[in-house]
C-alpha positions as CSV (number, residue, x, y, z in Angstrom):
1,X,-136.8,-47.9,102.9
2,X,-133.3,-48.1,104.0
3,X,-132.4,-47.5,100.5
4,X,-133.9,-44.4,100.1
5,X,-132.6,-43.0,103.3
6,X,-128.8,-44.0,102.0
7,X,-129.7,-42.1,98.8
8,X,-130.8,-38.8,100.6
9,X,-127.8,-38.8,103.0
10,X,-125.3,-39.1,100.0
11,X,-127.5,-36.2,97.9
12,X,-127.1,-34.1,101.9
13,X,-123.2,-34.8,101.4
14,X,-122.8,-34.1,98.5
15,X,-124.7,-30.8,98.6
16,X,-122.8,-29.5,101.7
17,X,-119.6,-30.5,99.2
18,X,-120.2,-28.2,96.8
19,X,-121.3,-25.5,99.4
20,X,-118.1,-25.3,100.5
21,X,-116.2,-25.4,97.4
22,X,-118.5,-22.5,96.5
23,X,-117.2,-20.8,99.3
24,X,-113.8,-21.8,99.5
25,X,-114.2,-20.0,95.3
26,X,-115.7,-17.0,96.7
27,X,-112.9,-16.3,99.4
28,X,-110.3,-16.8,96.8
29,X,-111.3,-14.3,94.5
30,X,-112.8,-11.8,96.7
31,X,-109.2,-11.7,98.0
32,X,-107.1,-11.5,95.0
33,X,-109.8,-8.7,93.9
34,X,-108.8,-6.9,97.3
35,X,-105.2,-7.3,96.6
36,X,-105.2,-5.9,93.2
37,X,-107.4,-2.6,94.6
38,X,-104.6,-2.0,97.5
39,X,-101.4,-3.0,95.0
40,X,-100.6,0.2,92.5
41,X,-100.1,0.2,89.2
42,X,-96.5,-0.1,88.5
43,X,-95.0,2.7,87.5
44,X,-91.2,4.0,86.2
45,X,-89.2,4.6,89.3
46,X,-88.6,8.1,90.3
47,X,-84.7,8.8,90.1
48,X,-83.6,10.1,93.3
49,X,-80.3,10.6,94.9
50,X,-78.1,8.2,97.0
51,X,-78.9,8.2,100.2
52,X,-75.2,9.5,102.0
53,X,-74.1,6.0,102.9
54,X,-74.1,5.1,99.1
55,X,-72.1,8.7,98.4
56,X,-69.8,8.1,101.5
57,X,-69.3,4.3,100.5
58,X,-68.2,5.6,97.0
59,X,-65.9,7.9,97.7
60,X,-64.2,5.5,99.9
61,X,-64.0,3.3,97.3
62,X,-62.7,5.6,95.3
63,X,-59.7,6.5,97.8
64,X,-59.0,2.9,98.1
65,X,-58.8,2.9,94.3
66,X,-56.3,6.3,94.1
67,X,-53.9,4.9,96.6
68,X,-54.4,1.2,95.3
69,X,-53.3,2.3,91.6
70,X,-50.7,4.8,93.3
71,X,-48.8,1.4,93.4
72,X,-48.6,1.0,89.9
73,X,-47.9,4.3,89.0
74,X,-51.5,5.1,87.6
75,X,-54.6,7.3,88.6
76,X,-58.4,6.5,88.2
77,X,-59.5,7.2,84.4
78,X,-56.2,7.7,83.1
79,X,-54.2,5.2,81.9
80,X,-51.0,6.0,81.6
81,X,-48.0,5.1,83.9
82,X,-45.9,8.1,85.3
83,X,-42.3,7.2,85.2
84,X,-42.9,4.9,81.7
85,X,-45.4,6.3,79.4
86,X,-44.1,8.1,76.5
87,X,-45.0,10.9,75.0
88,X,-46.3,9.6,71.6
89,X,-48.6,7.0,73.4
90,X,-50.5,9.9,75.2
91,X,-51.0,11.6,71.7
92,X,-52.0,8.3,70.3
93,X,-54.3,8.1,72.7
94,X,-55.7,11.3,73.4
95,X,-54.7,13.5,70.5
96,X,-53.3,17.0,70.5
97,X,-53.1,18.7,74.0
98,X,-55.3,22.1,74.5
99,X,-52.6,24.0,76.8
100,X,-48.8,23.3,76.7
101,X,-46.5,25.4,79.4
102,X,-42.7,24.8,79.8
103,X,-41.6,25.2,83.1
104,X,-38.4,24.5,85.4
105,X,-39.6,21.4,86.2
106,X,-40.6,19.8,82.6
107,X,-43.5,20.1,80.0
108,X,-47.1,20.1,80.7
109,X,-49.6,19.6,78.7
110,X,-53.3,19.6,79.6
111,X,-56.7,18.1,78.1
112,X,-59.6,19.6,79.4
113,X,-62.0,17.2,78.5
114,X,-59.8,14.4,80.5
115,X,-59.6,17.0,83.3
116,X,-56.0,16.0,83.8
117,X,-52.4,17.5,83.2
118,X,-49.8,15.5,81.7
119,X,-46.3,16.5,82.9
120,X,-43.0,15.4,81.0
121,X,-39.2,14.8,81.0
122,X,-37.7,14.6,77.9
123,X,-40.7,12.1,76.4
124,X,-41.4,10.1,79.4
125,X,-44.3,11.2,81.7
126,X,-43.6,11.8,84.7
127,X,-46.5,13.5,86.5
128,X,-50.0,12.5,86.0
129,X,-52.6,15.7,87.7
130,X,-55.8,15.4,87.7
131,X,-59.0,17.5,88.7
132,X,-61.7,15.2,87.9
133,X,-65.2,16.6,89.2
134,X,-65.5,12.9,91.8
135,X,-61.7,13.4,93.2
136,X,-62.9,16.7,94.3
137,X,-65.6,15.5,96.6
138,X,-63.1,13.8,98.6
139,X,-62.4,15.8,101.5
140,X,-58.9,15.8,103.8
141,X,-60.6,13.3,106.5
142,X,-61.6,10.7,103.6
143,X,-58.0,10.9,102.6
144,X,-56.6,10.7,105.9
145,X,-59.0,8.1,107.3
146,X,-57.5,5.4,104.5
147,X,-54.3,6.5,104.2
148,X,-53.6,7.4,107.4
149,X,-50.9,10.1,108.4
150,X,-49.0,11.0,105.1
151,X,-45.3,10.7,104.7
152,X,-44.6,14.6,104.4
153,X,-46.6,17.6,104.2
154,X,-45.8,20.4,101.9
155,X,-47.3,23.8,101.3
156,X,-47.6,26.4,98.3
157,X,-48.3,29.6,98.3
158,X,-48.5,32.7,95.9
159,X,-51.1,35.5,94.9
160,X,-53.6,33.4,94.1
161,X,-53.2,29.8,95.9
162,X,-52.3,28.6,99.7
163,X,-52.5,24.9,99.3
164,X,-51.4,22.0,101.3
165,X,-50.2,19.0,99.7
166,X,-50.4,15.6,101.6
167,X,-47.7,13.1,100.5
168,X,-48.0,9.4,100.0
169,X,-45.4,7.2,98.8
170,X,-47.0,5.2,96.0
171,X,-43.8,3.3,95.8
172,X,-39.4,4.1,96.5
173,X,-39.7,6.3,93.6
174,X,-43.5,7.7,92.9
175,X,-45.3,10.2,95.0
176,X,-48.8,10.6,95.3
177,X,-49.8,14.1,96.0
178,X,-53.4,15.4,96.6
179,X,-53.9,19.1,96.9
180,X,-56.6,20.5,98.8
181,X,-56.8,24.6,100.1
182,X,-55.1,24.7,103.4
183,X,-57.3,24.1,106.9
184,X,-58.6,27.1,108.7
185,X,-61.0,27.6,111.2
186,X,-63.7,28.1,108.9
187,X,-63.2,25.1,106.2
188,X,-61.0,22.5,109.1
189,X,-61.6,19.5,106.5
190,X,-61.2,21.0,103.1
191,X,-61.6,19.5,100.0
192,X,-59.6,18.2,96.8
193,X,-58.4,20.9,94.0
194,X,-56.7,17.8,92.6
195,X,-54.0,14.9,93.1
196,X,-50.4,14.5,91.2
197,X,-49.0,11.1,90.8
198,X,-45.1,12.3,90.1
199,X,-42.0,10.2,89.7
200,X,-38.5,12.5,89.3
201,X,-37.0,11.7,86.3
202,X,-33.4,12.7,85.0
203,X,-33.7,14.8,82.4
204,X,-31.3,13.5,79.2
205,X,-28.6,15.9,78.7
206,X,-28.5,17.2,75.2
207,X,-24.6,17.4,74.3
208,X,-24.6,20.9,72.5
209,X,-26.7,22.4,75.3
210,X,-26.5,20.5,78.3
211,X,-23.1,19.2,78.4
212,X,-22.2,16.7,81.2
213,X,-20.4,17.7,84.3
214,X,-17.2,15.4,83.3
215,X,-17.1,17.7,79.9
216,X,-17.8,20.8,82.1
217,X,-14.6,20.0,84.1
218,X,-12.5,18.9,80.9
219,X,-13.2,22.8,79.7
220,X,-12.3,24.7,82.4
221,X,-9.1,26.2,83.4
222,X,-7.6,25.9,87.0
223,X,-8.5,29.2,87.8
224,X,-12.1,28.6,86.7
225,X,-12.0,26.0,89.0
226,X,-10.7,27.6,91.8
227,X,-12.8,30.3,91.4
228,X,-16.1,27.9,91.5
229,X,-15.0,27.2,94.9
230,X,-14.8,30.5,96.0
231,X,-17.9,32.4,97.7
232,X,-16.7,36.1,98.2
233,X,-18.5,39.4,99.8
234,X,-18.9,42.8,97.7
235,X,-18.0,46.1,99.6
236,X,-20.7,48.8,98.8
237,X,-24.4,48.7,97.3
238,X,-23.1,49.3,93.2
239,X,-21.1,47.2,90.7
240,X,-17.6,48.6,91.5
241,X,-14.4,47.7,89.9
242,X,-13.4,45.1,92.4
243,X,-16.8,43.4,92.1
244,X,-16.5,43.3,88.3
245,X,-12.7,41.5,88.6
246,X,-14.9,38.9,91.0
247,X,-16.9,37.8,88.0
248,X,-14.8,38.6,85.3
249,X,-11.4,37.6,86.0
250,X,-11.4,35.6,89.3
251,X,-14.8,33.9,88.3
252,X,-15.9,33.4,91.2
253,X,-18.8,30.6,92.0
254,X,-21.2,32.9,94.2
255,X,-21.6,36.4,96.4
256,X,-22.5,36.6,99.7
257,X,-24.5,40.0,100.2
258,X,-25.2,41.8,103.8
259,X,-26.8,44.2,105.0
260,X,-24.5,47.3,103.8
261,X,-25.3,45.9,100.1
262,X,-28.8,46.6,100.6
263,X,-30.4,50.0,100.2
264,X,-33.7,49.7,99.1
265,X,-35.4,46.8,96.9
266,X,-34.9,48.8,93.3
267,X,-31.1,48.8,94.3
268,X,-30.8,45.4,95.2
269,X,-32.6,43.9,92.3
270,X,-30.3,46.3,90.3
271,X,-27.2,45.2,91.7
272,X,-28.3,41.7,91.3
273,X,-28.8,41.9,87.7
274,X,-25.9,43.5,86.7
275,X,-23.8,40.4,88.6
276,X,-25.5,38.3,86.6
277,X,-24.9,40.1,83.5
278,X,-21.5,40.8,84.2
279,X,-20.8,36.9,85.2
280,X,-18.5,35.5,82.7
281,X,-18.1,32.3,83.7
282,X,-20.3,29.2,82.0
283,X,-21.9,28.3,85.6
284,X,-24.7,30.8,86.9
285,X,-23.8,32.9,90.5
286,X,-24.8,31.4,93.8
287,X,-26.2,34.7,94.9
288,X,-26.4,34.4,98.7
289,X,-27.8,35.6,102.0
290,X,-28.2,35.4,105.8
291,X,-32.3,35.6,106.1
292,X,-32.8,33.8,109.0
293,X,-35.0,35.8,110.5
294,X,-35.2,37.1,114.1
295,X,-31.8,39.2,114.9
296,X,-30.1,38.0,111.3
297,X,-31.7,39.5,108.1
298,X,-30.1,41.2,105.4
299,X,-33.4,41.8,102.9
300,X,-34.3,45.3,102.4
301,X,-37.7,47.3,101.8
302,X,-39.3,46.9,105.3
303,X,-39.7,43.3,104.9
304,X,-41.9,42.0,108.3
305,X,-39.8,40.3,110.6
306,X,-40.2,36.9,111.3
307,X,-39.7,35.8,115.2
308,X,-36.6,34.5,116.2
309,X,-36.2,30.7,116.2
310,X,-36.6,30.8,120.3
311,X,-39.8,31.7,119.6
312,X,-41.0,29.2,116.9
313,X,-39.3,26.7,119.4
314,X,-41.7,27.9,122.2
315,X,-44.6,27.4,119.6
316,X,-43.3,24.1,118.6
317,X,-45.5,23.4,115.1
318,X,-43.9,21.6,112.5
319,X,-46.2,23.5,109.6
320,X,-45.7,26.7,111.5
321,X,-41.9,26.2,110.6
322,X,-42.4,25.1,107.1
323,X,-44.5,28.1,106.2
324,X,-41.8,30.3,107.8
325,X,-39.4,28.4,105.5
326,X,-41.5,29.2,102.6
327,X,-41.8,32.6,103.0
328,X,-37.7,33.1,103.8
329,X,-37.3,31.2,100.5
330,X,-40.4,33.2,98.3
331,X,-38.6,36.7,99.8
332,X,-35.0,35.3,98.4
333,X,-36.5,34.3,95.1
334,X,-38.7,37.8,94.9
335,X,-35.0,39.8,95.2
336,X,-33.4,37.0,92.3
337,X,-31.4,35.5,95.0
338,X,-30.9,31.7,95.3
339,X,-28.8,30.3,98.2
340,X,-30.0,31.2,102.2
341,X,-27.4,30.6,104.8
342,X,-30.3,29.0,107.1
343,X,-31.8,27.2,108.7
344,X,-29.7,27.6,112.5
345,X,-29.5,23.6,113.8
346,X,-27.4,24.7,116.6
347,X,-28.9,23.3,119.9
348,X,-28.9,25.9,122.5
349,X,-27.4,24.1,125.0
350,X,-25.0,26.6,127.0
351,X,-27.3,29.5,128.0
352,X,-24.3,31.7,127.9
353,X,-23.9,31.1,124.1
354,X,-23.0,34.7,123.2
355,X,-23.3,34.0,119.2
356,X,-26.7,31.8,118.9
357,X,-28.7,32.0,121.7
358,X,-32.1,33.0,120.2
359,X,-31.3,31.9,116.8
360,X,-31.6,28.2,118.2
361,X,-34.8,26.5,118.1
362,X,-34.4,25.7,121.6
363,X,-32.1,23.1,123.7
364,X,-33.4,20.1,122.7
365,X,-32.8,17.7,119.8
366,X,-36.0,16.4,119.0
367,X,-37.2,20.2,119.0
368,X,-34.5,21.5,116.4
369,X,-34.4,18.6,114.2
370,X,-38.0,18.3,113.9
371,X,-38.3,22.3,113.5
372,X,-35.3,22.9,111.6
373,X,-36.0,20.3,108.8
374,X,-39.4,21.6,108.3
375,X,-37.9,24.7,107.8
376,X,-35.5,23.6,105.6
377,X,-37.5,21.9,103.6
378,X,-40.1,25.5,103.2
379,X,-37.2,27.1,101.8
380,X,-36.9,24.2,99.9
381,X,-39.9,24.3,98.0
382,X,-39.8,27.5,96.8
383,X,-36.6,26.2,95.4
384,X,-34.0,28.0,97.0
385,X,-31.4,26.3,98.5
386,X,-30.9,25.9,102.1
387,X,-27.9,25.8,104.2
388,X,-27.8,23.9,107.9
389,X,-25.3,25.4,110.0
390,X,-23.2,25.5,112.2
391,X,-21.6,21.8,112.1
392,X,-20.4,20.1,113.9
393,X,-22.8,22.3,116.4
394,X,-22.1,25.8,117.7
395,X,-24.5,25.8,120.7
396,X,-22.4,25.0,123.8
397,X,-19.6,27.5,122.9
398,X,-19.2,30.2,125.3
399,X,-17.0,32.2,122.9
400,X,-18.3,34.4,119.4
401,X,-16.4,33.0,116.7
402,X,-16.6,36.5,114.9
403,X,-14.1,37.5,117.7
404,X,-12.1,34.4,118.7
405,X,-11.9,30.9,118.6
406,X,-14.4,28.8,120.8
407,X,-13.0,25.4,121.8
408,X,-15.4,22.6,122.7
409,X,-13.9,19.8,124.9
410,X,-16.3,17.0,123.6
411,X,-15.8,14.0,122.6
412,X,-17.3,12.2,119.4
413,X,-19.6,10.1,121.5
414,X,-21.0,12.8,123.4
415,X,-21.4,14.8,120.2
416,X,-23.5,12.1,118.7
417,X,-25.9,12.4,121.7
418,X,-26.6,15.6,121.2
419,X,-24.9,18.4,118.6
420,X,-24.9,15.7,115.8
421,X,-28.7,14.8,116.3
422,X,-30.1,17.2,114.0
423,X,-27.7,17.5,111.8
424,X,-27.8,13.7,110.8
425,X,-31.6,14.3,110.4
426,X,-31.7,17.1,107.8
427,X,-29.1,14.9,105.9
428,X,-30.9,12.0,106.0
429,X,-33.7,14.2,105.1
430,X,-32.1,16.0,101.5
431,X,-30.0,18.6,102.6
432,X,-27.9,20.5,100.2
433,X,-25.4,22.4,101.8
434,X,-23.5,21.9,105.1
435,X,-22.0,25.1,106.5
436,X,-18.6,24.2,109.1
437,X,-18.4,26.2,112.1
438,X,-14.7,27.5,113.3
439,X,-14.5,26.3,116.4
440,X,-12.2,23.8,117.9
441,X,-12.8,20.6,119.2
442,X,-9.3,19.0,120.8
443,X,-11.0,15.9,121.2
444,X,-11.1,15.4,117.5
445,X,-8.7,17.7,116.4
446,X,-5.9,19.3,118.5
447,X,-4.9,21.8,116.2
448,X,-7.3,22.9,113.2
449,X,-11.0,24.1,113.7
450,X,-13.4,22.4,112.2
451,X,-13.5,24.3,109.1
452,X,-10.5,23.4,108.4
453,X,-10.3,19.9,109.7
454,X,-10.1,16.7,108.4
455,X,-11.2,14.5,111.1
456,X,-14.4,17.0,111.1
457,X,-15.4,17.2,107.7
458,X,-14.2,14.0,105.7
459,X,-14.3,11.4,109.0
460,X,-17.2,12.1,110.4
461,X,-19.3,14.4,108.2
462,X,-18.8,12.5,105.0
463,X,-17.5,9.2,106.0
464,X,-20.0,9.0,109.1
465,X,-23.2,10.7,108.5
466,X,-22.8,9.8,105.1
467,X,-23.0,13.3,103.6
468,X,-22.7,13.5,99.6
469,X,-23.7,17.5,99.5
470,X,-21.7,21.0,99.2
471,X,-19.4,21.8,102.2
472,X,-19.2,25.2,102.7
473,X,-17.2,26.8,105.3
474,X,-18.1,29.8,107.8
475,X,-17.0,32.8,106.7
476,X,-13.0,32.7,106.9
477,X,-12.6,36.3,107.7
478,X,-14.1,35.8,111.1
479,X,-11.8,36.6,114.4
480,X,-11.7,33.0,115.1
481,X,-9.5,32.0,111.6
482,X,-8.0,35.4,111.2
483,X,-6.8,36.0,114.7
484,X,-5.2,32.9,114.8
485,X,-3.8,31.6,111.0
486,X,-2.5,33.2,107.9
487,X,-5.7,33.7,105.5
488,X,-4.2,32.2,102.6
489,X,-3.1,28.7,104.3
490,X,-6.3,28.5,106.2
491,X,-7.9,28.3,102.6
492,X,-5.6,25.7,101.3
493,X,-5.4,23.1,104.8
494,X,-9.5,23.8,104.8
495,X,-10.2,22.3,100.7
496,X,-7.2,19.7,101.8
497,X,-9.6,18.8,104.9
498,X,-12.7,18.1,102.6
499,X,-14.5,21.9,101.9
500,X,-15.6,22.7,98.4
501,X,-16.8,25.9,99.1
502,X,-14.5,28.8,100.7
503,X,-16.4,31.6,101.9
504,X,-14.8,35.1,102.3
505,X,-17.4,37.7,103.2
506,X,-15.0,40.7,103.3
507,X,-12.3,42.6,101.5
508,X,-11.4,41.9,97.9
509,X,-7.8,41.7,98.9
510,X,-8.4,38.5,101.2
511,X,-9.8,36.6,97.6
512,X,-7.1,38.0,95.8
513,X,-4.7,35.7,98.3
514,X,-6.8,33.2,99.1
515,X,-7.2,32.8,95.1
516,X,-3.3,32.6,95.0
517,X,-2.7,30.3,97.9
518,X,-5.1,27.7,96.6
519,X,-3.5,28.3,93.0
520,X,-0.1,27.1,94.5
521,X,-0.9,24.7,96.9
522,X,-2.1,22.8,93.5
523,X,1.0,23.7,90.9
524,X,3.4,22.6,94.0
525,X,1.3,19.4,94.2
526,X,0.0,20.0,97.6
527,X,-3.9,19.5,96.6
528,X,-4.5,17.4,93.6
529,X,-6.2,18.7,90.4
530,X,-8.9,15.8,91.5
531,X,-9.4,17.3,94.8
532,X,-10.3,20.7,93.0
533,X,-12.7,18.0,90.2
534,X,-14.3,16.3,93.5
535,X,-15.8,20.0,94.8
536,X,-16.5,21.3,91.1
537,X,-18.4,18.5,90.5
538,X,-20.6,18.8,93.5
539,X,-21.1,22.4,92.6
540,X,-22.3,22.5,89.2
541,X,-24.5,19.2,90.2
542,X,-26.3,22.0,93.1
543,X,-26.7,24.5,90.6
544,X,-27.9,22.1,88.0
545,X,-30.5,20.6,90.6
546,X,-31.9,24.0,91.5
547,X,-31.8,25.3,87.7
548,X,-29.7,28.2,88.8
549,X,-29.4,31.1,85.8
550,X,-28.4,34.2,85.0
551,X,-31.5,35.5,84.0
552,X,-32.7,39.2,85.1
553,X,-35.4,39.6,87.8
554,X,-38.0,41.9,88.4
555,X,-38.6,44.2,91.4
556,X,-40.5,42.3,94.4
557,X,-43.9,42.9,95.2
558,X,-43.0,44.6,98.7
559,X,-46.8,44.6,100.1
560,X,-47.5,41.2,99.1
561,X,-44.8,39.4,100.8
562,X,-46.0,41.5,104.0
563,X,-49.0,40.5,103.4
564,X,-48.6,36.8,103.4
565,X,-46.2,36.8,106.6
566,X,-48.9,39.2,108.8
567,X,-51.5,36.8,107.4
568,X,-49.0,33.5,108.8
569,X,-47.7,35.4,112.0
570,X,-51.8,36.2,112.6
571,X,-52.6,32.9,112.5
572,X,-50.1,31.2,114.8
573,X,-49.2,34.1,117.2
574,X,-52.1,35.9,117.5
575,X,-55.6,34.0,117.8
């Protein structure tokens, strides 16, 4: 009995057993079955676009990557090296170029299937450009948010571009460049046109065409030389006799033109050419001008004004004054001129100045350095060459130096405190050509001005504030020399002081002595043939840097230089 009952109650177990296995079955696939009702098919993934982080995070990246290969002297996709790349590697690599264009500053040749520009001295490559479609998504707040501030800004202009260019220092002797439209209200964070990874390179002179400067010298006469270092003023607004025997017998280095030169803008370009035609001398003209704008212009043709320096001081914008400077140097270059007599670094520090006054960017350093190297370095880029004047500092005179002869009782410490500020600035900064002021400081010099001083120029302007450029003096027929020294020795103690350059804006007779003074002083052994090779040399090396040349202009475009300076004076003068 007992037996049986064991029997059922095991049969009970194992019934209820397989129940529940049953069950736990049932659950499992009644699940799986509802899972594979709710999970689609899978299908091929739609292609969308990145979301904006993914964009964002690539163009950072690819920022990051421009400045990161700036270092080696590379660009994204490209890869050659600017500054060591030669030319046969690039064909090698890429083949024949579509587009080649000489211009004054090399060869470029273009592949438009690279979107890039490869730029050349001699063989070497020395610019790398490129326009790829990614660089030009980047935008002027991606560029400054990983590079940070750049080390200079530059602008360029002409009919059909107003660009910016933000400058990097890839290393001591590469620049990275990236060009983007310049900011307005409209478009405040503009993007890309494309970057420029450019090294300068020294171009290899070829002997028959490009002789050296020492072989230069060793072919020209004394009066040759002589003449290089003179920069004389034409009576009259036509090629007269007396400004043919400039070029043709005295061979002179430069002009200086004013205002009586100037008729209209067919005359000047006229007279221009003709100078240049008519200039027999190996070296090309230094063809020059006072455009300073404000009170002191000289162009013709109903040129806009610009506002005098006062005034660009009360504004107080660095790329204000570099666009100013731009526009000075695009008129000069429109009329086939080369060498402006600007910008003023005199700080206005006497307000009874009766010579500068307004022409100053104001009485403080910082102010005129900062405005006066930007401007500088406008007039620069549209490669004219720019003067700084009136060292050592004209601004606390109380005296016109066109009339008499100002005397400044200041020492050389107080000088470097304030007068020399901006002047050591714009040298440390490139400039080209120093212009010495006649006015005399006893503490440094009892007798001479500084135009013709040695303590002045050599001591402190070479020797000191290490300048290696052309020295140029104020204009020696000015009240201040004339009234109180004999024209012709002036000349001579002011090329034994240190000048290279004499300037003698007026009357043909005045070069005629100065000519034979300086002619003299170096047959009698008073100035050395060296001193004479010292000044040549940093003369031709000016012209050769700018790629000054003879070659005839064409009439300027009147409308569309007004144009571009209502458009600038608009912008920062009237809104």
């Amino acid at each position: 009995m007992n037996r049986k009952r064991a029997s059922r109650n095991k049969l009970r177990i194992f019934t209820i057993l397989l129940l529940m296995l049953a069950v736990i079955i049932g659950v499992y696939y009644a699940i799986k079955e509802n899972d594979s009702e709710q999970t689609p098919v899978k299908e091929s993934p739609n292609i969308t676009k990145p979301s904006d982080s993914i964009v964002d995070s690539n163009l950072e990246k690819l920022v990051e990557e421009t400045f990161t290969l700036s270092k080696v002297g590379k660009v994204p996709n490209i890869p050659f090296v600017s500054g060591k790349t030669e030319w046969k590697e690039v064909t090698k690599e890429w083949g024949k170029a579509d587009h080649i264009s000489e211009t004054a500053k090399g060869r470029y040749e273009e592949y438009e299937s690279h979107h890039s520009t490869i730029g050349y001295v001699d063989q070497t490559v020395n610019d790398i450009r490129s326009n790829d479609s990614e660089l030009q998504n980047i935008s002027l707040n991606d560029i400054q948010k990983t590079g940070g501030e750049p080390d200079d800004i530059r602008y360029y202009k002409d009919s059909t571009h107003d660009q910016m260019i933000l400058v990097y220092h890839g290393t001591t002797s590469t620049e990275l460049l990236w060009v983007l439209p310049v900011k307005t209200e409209q478009e405040p964070n503009p993007k890309v046109d494309h970057i420029s990874l450019y090294t300068p390179l020294e171009k290899i002179p070829n002997q028959q065409e490009n002789p050296t400067i020492s072989e230069v010298l060793s072919n020209m006469s004394l009066e040759d030389k002589i003449g290089q270092m003179i920069l004389a003023g034409i009576s009259g607004t036509t090629l007269d006799t007396n400004a043919k025997n400039l070029i043709s017998q005295f061979h002179v280095g430069g002009i200086i033109f004013y205002k009586n030169n100037f008729e209209t803008p067919e005359q000047t370009v006229q007279l221009v050419n003709q100078l240049k035609a008519g200039n027999s001398s190996n070296l090309p003209l230094f063809l020059s001008v006072d455009q300073e704008g404000g009170k002191v212009t000289r162009l013709p043709g109903g040129l806009v004004n610009f506002p005098p320096n006062n005034q660009i001081g009360e504004v107080n914008d660095s790329e204000f004054s570099y666009k100013v400077g731009s526009l000075l140097g695009y008129e000069l270059k429109e009329f086939g001129l080369n060498l402006n007599f600007a910008p003023v670094l005199d700080i206005n520090s006497n307000p009874n100045n009766p010579v500068i006054g307004v022409r100053s960017f104001g009485n403080h350093s910082e102010i005129v350095s900062t405005l006066g190297i930007q401007t500088m370095k406008g007039i620069q880029s549209q490669n004219i060459i720019p003067t700084i004047k009136h060292f050592p500092g004209h601004g606390d005179t109380s005296v016109d130096s066109h009339l008499e002869l100002p005397i400044v009782n200041k020492s050389l410490k107080e000088l470097k405190e304030l007068e020399l500020i901006p002047f050591k600035r714009a040298i440390d900064d490139g400039a080209d050509v120093v212009m010495v002021a006649h006015i005399l400081l006893p503490e440094l010099d009892k007798i001479n001005p500084a135009s013709m001083s040695k303590a002045v120029m050599t001591d402190i302007l070479r020797k000191q504030l290490n300048f290696t450029g052309v020295i140029i003096t104020d204009d020696m027929t000015m009240g201040a020399i004339i009234e109180h020294f004999d024209i012709g020795k002036a000349a001579v103690e002011s090329v034994k002081a240190g000048s290279d350059i004499i300037l003698i804006g007026h009357d043909y007779n005045n070069v005629v002595k100065i000519t034979s003074y300086l002619k003299t002083a170096v047959e009698n052994g008073e100035i050395s043939e060296q001193r004479l090779n010292e000044s040549v040399e940093r003369i031709i090396q000016l012209k050769r840097k700018y790629s000054l040349n003879d070659n005839k202009v064409e009439n300027p475009n009147i409308n569309e230089i007004n144009q571009s300076i209502n458009s600038l004076l608009n912008h920062y003068l009237h809104e």
